[in-house]
N, C-alpha and C positions, 0 to 999 in steps of 0.2 A: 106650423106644418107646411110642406113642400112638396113638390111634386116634382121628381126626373122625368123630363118628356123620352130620355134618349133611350133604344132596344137594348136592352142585357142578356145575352145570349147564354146557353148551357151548350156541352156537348153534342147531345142533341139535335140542334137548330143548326148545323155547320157540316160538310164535307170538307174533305182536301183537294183541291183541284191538282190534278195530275198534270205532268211538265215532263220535256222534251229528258232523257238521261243517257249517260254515256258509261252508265253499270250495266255490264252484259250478266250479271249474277247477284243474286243476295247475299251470296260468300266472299264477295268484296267488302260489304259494309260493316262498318266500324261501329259496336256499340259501347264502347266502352272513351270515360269522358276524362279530361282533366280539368280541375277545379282548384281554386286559388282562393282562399278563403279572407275575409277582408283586415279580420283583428287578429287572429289569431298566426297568420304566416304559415299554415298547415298546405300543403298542397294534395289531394286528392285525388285518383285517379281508378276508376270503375265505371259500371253501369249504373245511371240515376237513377232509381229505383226506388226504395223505402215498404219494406212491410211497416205496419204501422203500429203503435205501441198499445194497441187492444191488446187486454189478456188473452184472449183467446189467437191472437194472431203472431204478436211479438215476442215469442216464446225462445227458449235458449236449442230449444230442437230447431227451430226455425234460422235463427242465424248460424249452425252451424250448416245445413244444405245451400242458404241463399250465397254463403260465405264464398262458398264454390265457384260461383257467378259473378262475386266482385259486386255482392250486392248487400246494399243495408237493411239491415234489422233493427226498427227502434223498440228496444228491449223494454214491457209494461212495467210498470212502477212496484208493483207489488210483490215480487222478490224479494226475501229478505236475502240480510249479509249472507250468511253462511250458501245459503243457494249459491250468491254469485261467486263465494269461492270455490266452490265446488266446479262453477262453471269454466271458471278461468284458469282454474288446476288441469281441465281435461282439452278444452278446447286449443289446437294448432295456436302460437301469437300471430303469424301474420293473419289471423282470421277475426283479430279482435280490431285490424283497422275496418271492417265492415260493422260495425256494433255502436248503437246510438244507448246512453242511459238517459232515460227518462224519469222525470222528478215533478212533482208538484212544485207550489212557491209558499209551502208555511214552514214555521222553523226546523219541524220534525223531516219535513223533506229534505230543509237543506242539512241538517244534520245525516241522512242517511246516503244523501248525497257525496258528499266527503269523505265520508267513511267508502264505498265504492269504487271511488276514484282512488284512494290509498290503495286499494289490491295490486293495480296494473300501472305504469305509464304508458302504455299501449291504450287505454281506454281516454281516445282523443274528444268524442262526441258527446253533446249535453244537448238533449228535447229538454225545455221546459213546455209542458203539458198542458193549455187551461183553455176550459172549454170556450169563455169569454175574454179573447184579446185584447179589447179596449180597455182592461181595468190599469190604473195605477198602478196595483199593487205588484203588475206583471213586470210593468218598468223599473219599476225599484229594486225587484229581486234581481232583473236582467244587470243590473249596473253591481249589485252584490257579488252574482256570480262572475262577471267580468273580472274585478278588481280581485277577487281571489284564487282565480282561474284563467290569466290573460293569455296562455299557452294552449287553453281548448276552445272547440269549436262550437258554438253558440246556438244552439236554434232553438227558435218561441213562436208562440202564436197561438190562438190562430185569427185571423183579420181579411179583411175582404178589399179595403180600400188604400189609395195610396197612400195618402197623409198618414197613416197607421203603419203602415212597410217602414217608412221612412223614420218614426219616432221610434219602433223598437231596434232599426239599425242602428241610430245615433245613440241609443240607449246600449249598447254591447252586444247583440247578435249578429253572426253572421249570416244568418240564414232566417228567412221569415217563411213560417206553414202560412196557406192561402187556401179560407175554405170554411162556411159557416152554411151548415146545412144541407151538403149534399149527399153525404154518406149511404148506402143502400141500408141501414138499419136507424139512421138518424131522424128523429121525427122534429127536430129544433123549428124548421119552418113550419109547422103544423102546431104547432103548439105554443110558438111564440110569434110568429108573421113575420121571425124576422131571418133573411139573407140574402145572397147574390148569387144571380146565375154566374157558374162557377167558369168557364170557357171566360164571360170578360171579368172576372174577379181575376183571372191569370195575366190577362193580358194588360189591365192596367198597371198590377201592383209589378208584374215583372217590369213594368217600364219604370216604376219610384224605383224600386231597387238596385237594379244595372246602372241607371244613374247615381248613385251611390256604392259603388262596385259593391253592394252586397248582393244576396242570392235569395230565391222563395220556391219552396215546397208548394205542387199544387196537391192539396189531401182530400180525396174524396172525390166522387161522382164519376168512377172511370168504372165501366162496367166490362172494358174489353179491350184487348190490344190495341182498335183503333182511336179509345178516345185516350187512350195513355199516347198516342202519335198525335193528337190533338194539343191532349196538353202541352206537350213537348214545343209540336208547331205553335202555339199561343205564348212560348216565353218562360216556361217552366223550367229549374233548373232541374228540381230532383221531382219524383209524380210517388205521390204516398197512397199505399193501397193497401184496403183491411178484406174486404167482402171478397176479390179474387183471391186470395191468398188464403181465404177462410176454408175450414170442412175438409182440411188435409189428414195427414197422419203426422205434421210434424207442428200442428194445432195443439191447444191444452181443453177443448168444448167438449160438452161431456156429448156420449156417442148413446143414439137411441136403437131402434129397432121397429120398422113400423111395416107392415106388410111383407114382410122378408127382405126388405130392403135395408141399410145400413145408414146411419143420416146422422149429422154431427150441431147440434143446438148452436149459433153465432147470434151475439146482442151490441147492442151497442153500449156506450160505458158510461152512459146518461140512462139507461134501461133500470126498470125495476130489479133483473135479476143482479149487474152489475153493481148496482146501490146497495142489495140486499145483500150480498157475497160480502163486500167491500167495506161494508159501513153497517152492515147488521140490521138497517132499516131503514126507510125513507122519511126523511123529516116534512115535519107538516108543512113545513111551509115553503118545501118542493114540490115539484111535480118533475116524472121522467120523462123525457127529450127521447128515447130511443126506446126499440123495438129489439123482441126476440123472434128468430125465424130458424128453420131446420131445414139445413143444406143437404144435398145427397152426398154421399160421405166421397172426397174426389180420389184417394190414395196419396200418393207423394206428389211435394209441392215441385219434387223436380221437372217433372211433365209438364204442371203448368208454364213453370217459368220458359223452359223450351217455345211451349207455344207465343208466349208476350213477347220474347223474340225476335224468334221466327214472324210473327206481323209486324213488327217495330221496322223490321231489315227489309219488309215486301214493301211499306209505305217508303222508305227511303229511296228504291228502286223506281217505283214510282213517279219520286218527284225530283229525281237525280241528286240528293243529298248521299255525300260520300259516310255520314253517319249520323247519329243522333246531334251533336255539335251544331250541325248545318242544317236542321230540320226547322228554325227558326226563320233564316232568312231563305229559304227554298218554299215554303206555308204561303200559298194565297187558300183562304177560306172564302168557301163560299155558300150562302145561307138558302135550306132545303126545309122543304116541308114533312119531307119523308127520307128516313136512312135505308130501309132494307122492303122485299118483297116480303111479305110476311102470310104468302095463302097457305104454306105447307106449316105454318110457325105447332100447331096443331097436333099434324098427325103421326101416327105410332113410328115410330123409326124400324129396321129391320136388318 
């Protein structure tokens, strides 16, 4: 046993110090990025973005709205075949450069895997999915799918530290998820003690990575435009979000009724209900990692995305980065004890 003396910060603990700029407007700023992917030769070019591959979140209604925006959808696992033909028959092709498939790492995965991939050569992007990054068994599959697939783009995880960025790079990924525990429905630190404040989980591993010209997903704990401008500013390539994106109409959560109000059920995919959905039952010798909670129901996820924008493009202003690219080396953080005035957080609106 060991002890890190040194502060690991979350979102939370950090503002953006504002800087001298020479944008007389927020319709100057550029959100849209191009990406050079390390094995594969792909070059990419949108807003780094990612809805995240929750069932309820990474839906085929959802990448075709995000699609509009040059923004990715990492499409949940549990689609069968005929679904994705179905989706690939109706969906625009340049719309299937925004579409991530996501796969477990057992044989049945990668067998459904492959099958997938056969519908489109448009279909460039590979999540591999697992809750626990550190396993072996992630690297082995990651170097299977490489060697089978040395033409698509790779991404795995999820992992918190650098030494770990670095071994699933060298293992065939292009892209590493960075992110254990901070999810608004994920209970993993509560129940197991174990993760990283996610602001320097970004900031470390984005540094193994970029020295390795690979790239890392920060997934999870962005509760609002400003901390997706956080992530960003800490070295994130692409910022993955479930819970903003959640309680849409372009969601697959079932929709309740409670007071006259309208409210759409979001879990996490370690939750009893996603175990139970998925797998029929929870095995004894699990316990679930995540929570179910009941959102007010938002409408179209197009609104929201306007608004993650629209502050993406205020912070750049800001701090005179001419767009999201530059919001890296433009980032001094600096550590607060308090983000917002919260006496009105309370009272009835009107």
């Amino acid at each position: 046993m060991r002890i890190e003396e040194g502060i690991k910060l979350g979102f939370k603990d950090v503002l953006i110090l504002p800087k001298r700029s020479a944008l007389k407007s927020r319709s100057e700023v550029s959100l849209c990025k191009k990406i050079h992917f390390k094995y594969s030769n792909v070059c990419w070019s949108g807003i780094p973005i990612i809805a995240s591959n929750m069932d309820t979140v990474g839906t085929f209604n959802m990448a075709h709205v995000l699609s509009e925006f040059h923004i990715f959808t990492a499409i949940h696992k549990y689609y069968n075949i005929q679904q994705w033909k179905e989706f690939i028959l109706h969906i625009p092709k340049k719309k299937l450069h925004y579409v991530m498939i996501s796969t477990g790492i057992s044989d049945l995965d990668y067998m459904k895997l492959k099958q997938i991939i056969a519908l489109s050569p448009l279909l460039q992007y590979i999540c591999i999915d697992v809750a626990n990054g550190y396993s072996e068994y992630l690297i082995d599959f990651i170097k299977k799918i490489r060697s089978k697939f040395p033409d698509k783009v790779i991404c795995s995880g999820n992992v918190v530290t650098g030494e770990m960025v670095e071994a699933l790079l060298l293992a065939g990924s292009d892209i590493v998820k960075v992110g254990i525990g901070p999810g608004s429905v994920c209970t993993t630190r509560l129940k197991t003690g174990v993760g990283y404040p996610q602001l320097s989980a970004i900031i470390e591993c984005a540094d193994a990575a970029h020295g390795l010209k690979g790239h890392i997903i920060s997934d999870g704990g962005c509760i609002n435009s400003g901390d997706i401008a956080k992530a960003f500013g800490a070295g994130a390539d692409f910022v993955m979000l479930g819970g903003i994106f959640a309680g849409h109409n372009e969601c697959e959560g079932e929709i309740i009724q409670d007071n006259g109000k309208k409210f759409m059920i979001f879990y996490g995919m370690s939750s009893k209900n996603a175990m139970k959905l998925h797998m029929g039952k929870i095995d004894k010798y699990k316990t679930d990692e995540g929570k179910s909670v009941k959102l007010l129901f938002k409408g179209s996820v197009y609104n929201t995305v306007l608004d993650i924008l629209g502050g993406l493009r205020s912070t750049c202003t800001y701090i005179g980065a001419q767009g999201i690219h530059e919001l890296t080396k433009r980032t001094t953080f600096i550590r607060v004890l308090e983000q917002e005035n919260k006496v009105f957080n309370n009272s009835n609106l009107f």
